[in-house]
C-alpha positions in Angstrom: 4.7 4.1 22.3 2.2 1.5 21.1 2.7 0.6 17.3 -0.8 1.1 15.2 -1.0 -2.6 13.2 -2.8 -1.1 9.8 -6.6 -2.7 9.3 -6.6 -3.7 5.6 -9.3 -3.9 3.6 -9.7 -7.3 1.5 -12.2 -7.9 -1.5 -13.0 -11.1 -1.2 -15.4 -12.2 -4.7 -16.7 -15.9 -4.3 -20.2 -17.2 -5.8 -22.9 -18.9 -4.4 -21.7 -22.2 -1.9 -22.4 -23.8 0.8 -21.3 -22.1 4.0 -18.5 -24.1 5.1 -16.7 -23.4 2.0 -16.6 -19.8 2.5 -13.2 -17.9 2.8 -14.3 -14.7 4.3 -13.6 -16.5 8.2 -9.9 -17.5 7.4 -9.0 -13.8 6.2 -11.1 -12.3 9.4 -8.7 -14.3 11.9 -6.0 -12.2 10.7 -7.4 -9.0 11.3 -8.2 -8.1 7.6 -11.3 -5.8 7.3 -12.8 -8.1 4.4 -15.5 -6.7 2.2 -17.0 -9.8 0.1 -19.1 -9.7 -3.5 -20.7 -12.1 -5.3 -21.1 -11.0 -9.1 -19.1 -8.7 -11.2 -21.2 -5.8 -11.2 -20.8 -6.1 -7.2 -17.3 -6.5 -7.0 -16.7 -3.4 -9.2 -18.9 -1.4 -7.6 -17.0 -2.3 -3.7 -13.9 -1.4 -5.2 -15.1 2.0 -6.1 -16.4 2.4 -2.8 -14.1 0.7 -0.1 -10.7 0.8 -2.4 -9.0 -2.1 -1.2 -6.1 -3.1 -0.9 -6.2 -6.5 -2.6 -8.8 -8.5 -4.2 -8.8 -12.6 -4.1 -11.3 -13.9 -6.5 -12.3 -17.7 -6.2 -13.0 -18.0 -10.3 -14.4 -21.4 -9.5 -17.4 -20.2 -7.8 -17.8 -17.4 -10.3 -19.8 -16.8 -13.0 -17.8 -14.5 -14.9 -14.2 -14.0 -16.2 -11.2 -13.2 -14.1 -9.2 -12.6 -16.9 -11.8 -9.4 -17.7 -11.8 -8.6 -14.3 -8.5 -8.1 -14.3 -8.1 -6.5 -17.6 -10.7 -4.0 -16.3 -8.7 -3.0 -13.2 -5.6 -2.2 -15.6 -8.0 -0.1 -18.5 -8.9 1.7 -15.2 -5.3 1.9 -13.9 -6.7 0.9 -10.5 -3.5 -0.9 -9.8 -5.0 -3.1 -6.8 -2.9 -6.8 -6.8 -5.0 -9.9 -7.2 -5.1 -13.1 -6.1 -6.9 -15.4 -8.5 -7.9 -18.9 -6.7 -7.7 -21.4 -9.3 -9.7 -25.2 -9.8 -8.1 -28.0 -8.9 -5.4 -29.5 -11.6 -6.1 -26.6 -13.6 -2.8 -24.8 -15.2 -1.7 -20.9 -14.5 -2.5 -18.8 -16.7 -0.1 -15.8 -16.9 -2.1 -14.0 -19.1 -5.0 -13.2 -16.6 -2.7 -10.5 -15.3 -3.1 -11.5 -11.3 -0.1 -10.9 -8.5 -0.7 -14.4 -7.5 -2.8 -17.5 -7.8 -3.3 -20.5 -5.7 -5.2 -23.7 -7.0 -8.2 -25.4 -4.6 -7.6 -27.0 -2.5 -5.4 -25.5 0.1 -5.1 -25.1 3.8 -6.1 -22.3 5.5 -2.5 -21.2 6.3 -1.9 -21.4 2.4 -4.3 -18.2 1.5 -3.2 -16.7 4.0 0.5 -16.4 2.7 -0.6 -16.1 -0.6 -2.7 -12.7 0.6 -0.1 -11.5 2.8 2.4 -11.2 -0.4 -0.3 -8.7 -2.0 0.1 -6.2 0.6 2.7 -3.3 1.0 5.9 -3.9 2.1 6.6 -3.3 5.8 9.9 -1.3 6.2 12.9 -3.5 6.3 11.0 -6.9 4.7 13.4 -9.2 4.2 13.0 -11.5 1.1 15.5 -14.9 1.1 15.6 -17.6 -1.6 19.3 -19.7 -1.1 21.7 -17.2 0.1 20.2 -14.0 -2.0 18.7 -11.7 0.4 16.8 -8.4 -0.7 15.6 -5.9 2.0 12.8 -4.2 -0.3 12.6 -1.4 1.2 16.5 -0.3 0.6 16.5 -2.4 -2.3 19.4 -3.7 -1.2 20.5 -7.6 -2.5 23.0 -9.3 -0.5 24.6 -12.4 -1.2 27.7 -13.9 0.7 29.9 -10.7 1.2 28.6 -9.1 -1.8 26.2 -6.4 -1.1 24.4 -4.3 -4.3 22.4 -1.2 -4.3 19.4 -1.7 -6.7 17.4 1.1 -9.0 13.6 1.0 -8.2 12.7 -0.9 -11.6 15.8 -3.6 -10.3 14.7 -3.8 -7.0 11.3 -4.6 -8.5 12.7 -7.5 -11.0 14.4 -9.2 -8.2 11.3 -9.1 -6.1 9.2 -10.5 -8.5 11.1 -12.9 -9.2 11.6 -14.0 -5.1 8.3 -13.8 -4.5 7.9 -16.6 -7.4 11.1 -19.2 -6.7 11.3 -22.3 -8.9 8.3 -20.9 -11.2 8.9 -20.2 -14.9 7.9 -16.2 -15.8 7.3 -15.3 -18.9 9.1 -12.6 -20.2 5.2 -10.4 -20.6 4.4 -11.9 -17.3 7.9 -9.6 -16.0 6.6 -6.9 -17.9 3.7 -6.4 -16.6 4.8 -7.2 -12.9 7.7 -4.3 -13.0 6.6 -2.0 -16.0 2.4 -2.3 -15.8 2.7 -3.1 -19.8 2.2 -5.2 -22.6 4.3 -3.9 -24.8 6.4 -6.6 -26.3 7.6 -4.9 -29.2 11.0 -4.0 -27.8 12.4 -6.0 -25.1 15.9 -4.6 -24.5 14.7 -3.1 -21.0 14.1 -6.4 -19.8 17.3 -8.0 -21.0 19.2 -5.1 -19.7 17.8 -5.6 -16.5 17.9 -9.4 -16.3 22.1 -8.3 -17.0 21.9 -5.9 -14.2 20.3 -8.2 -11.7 22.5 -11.2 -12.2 25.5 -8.7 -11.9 24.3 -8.2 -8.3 23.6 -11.3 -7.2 25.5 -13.7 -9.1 29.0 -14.9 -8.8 29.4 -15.6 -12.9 26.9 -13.5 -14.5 27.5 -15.1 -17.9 26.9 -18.5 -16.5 24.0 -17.9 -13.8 23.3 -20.4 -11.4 20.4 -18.4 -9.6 18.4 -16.0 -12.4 18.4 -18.8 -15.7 16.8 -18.5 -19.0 14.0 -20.7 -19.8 14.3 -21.0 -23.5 11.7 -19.5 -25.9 9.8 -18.9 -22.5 11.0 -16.6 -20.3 13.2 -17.0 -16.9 13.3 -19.5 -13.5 14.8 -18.2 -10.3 15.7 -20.8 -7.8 18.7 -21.7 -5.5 21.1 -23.9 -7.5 20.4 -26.6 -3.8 16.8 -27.0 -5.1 17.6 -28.3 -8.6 
């Protein structure tokens, strides 16, 4: 039986520039069905009418906020993963509430990546930083012998935090990315999680060498060969 590849359906929202510059043929090559806007009012009206299933704004080339954008999408609970495309030398901003973000200039190869991480998990995908290995579908983390069943909210913690190696998260940017809040006013589900996590994957979970704390900040997880 011939296995049916899934068309997906990209916003792509980049201003006015020259043609050469524009993204829209990179994210055609790879089969995406890519719908493109140029203003706000645009973009929100093609993802009332194609629902996509990721948006990459180039906030260079626009003339309006991402960070609304994005806040807009959340007030709507249109929970749609972003990928904000950022000017060159210019610092992440957690706060803008994207999946991703990638700074000009890249190669081609780069976006692509970066977009492919939006989209839904294929059964089976197998995440590796080091020698931690989550299959997200089972949410299932594996390291040496060791092999740890994971809770939904777990599984979604470790994930995030894969899909981000050697990058400092902030303890609302982890909040948002597992429990779609802000809410900062009680942070024991995070820490209780963080405990659960490095339970599973770490040989001393009081002195972890994977999942660390970032002081005053939030957490870094990278493999202790990368440091």
């Amino acid at each position: 039986m011939q296995q049916v590849v899934p068309v997906y359906t990209i916003l792509l929202v980049e201003g006015r520039k020259p043609a050469a510059e524009h993204l829209a043929p990179i994210l055609n090559d790879q089969g995406y069905n890519v719908v493109t806007a140029r203003t706000r009012r645009e973009a929100w009206a093609k993802v009332q009418e194609v629902h996509p299933i990721a948006i990459v704004l180039d906030s260079p080339s626009l003339r309006f906020s991402s960070h609304r954008f994005c806040n807009a999408l959340r007030d709507a609970a249109l929970e749609i993963p972003v990928l904000v495309l950022l000017p060159e030398g210019k610092k992440i901003d957690r706060s803008i509430g994207a999946r991703a973000y990638l700074r000009h200039p890249f190669f081609a190869k780069k976006l692509v990546n970066r977009v492919a991480l939006l989209l839904p998990a294929p059964d089976g995908e197998i995440l590796q930083v080091g020698d931690v290995i989550l299959n997200v579908e089972q949410r299932c983390a594996i390291r040496g012998k060791r092999e740890s069943r994971l809770t939904p909210k777990q599984a979604r913690l470790l994930e995030v935090f894969m899909r981000h190696p050697s990058e400092i998260l902030t303890r609302i940017f982890l909040m948002r990315q597992v429990w779609d809040t802000d809410y900062m006013g009680d942070t024991r589900t995070l820490d209780v999680h963080i405990h659960w996590v490095r339970k599973a994957i770490e040989e001393d979970p009081g002195s972890p060498v994977y999942l660390r704390t970032v002081r005053r900040v939030g957490y870094r997880f990278q493999s202790p060969e990368e440091k």
